[in-house]
BATORNU-425401 format. One record per residue (C-alpha): x negated, y, z negated; residue in one letter. Coordinates in steps of 0.001 Angstrom, whole numbers. Layout:
       u       v       w aa
       X       Y       Z  a
...
END
This chain:
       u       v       w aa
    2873    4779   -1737  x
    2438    6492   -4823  x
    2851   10412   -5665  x
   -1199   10980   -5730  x
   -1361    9633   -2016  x
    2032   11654    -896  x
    -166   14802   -2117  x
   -3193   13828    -650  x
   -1487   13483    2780  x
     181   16422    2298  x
   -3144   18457    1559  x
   -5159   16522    5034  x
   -2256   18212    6770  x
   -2467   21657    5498  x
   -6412   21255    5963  x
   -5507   20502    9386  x
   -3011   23038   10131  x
   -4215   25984   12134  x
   -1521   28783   10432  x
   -2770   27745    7122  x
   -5302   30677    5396  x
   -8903   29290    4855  x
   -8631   29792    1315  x
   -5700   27510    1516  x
   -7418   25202    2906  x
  -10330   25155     581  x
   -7779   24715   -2015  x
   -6229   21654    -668  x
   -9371   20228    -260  x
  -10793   20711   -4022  x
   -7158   19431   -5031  x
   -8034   16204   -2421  x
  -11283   15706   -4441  x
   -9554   16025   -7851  x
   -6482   13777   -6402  x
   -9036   11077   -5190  x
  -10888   10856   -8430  x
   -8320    9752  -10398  x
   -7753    5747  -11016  x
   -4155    5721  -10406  x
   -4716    6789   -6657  x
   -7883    3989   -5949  x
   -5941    1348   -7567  x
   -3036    2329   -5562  x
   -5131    2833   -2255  x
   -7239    -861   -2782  x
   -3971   -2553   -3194  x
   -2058    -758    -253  x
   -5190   -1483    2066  x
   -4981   -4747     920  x
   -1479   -4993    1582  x
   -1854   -3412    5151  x
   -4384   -6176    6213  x
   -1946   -8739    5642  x
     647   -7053    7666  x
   -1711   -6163   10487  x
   -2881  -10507   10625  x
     858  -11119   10598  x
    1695   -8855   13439  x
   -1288  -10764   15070  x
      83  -13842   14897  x
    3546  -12978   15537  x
    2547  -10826   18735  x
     190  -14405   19557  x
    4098  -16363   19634  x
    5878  -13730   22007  x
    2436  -13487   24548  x
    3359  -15671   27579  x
    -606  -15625   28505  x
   -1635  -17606   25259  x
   -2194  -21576   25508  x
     747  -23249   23261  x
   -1802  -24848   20942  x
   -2593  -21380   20064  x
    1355  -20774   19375  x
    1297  -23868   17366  x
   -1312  -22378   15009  x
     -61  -19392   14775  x
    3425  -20628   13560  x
    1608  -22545   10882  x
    -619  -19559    9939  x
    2631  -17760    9510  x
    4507  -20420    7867  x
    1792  -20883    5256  x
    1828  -17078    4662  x
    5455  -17607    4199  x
    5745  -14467    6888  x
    8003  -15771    9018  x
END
């Protein structure tokens, strides 16, 4: 993750941190706002959620291989899924 996202998360927390002041809190979340205009942090969000979605199918079909309740035909195509996504 890039720096603009390591700030962002670190603002949601203080906005979500009961001993923090409410003007603190207002200032996180202007500094949110003027975080989550900038290009550098969409570009670096689209391509992390884009990267996440991959991961999550993966885990999805690795989880299908190690399920004793799933058919083996449905092993099968998950090992090719995988081995076409080169994720194996």
């Amino acid at each position: 993750m890039s720096l603009p996202t390591r700030q962002i998360g670190g603002h949601k927390a203080a906005i979500n941190n009961p001993r923090i002041s409410e003007e603190a809190k207002e200032r996180s979340r202007q500094a949110i706002s003027e975080l989550e205009s900038q290009s550098e942090t969409q570009e670096t969000r689209q391509g992390y959620e884009e990267d996440k979605d991959d991961v999550r199918v993966n885990a999805g079909y690795k989880a299908t291989l190690k399920n004793p309740n799933v058919s083996e035909e449905a092993k099968e195509h998950a090992r090719d899924v995988l081995e076409e996504r080169g994720a194996k």
